[in-house]
Steps between C-alpha positions, in 0.01 A plus 500: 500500500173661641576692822226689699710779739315731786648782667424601875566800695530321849558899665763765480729672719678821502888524590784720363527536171881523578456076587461500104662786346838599656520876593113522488280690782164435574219265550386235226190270507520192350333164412512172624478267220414148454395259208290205429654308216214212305728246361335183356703321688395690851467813684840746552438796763839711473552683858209523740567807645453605846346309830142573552633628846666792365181640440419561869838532664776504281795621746460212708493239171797713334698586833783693470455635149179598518667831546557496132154489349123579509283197427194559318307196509155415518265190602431358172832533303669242655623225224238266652184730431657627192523152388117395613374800301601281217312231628864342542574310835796587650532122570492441148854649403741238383847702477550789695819728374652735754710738346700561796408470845441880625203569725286631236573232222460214745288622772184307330675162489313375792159582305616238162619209758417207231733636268821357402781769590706588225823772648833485399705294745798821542157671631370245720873449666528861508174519673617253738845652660443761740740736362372458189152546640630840684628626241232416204238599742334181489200402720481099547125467607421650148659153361542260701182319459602121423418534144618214213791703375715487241793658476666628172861516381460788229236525214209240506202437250243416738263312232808423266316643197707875569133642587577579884880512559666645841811713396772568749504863573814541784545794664225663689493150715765222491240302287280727327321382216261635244262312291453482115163464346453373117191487316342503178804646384586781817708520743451664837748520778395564874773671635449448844749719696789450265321832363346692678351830286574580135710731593780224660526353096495841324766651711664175627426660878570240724315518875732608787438213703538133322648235565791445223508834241699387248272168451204704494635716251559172297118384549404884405710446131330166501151661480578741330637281212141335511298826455735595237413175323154542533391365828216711720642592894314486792684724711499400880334817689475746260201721556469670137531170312275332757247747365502341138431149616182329489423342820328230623234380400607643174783318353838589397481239252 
């Protein structure tokens, strides 16, 4: 199956290492990734990243954990421009994949509003409860759009050919989910959250602050059982690796 994949830095911010690395001190700076996924079949964008709005006033879009972070993000890099530099409409995405429904994964939704929703449905009820969205740190006016949505049970082959297949990745959010890329004999996984930095699979490091440990250290054995077996990671915010990729408008594959 011929797949045509894109990879966008839609900004960075800085925060604590220590968010990542337990016991850690000092500042990181990290991307914010997204990813256009050509399909025969139609048009995948995986995460859209953050609202245009956080590029002029980000405490009042973020609220209360703002505190947290430094957002780094420019006119221009939001998912829509990135898209139109591409000569892609944002209008013309047919499947839009959120990984989970953090600010900065999210945050672009509003931006691909023709697109069918694809989120796990533990996520979307998660992201729906307002304990649950205290405690996640969700922000509803990054999803709640009125999109088509579809809500998954587990593992599903978007195109049924095993070419674009969302993978269940529990722990860093009630309904986390990664998604698998084959081609011409390849396999890619974007992480998403459910790894954050190379160093979370080498060590097995979890991040202070999750949702459910021991199911993220599950997903973690679960990717790393897919490098080991061949497959190429695409770690969720790491800044070193983030150096190696080829963005957009060159193509990851």
């Amino acid at each position: 199956m011929s797949l045509r994949v894109y990879a966008f830095t839609t900004g960075w911010i800085t925060l604590s290492i220590g968010n990542f690395i337990p016991g850690e001190r000092g500042k990181i700076r990290v991307p914010v990734p997204s990813y256009l996924i050509e399909h025969p079949k139609g048009r995948v964008l995986f995460d859209s990243g953050l609202h245009p709005a956080t590029q002029t006033d980000y405490p009042a879009r973020l609220g209360e954990i703002a505190r947290y972070y430094t957002i780094h993000f420019e006119p221009g890099e939001e998912i829509g421009a990135q898209l139109a530099r591409l000569d892609v409409d944002k209008d013309a995405i047919d499947i839009l994949v959120n990984s989970h429904l953090h600010y900065d994964h999210a945050g672009g939704n509003e931006q691909i509003s023709n697109a069918r929703l694809h989120v796990q449905r533990r996520e979307w009820a998660a992201a729906h409860e307002p304990d649950q969205i205290q405690r996640n740190g969700y922000l509803p006016i990054d999803y709640d759009h009125g999109h088509d949505l579809r809500l998954l049970d587990g593992e599903h082959d978007l195109f049924e050919d095993g070419s674009v297949v969302c993978l269940p990745t529990y722990g860093h959010t009630p309904g986390h989910q990664s998604l698998k890329l084959a081609a011409a004999g390849r396999e890619i996984l974007l992480c998403g959250d459910a790894c954050y930095l190379r160093r979370n699979l080498e060590e097995l490091k979890l991040p202070p602050v999750v949702h459910d440990q021991p199911q993220m250290l599950d997903s973690l054995l679960r990717i790393r059982a897919l490098r080991d077996r061949g497959a190429r990671l695409f770690y969720g915010h790491d800044p070193e690796f983030w150096q190696t990729v080829p963005v957009a408008p060159q193509r990851v594959l």
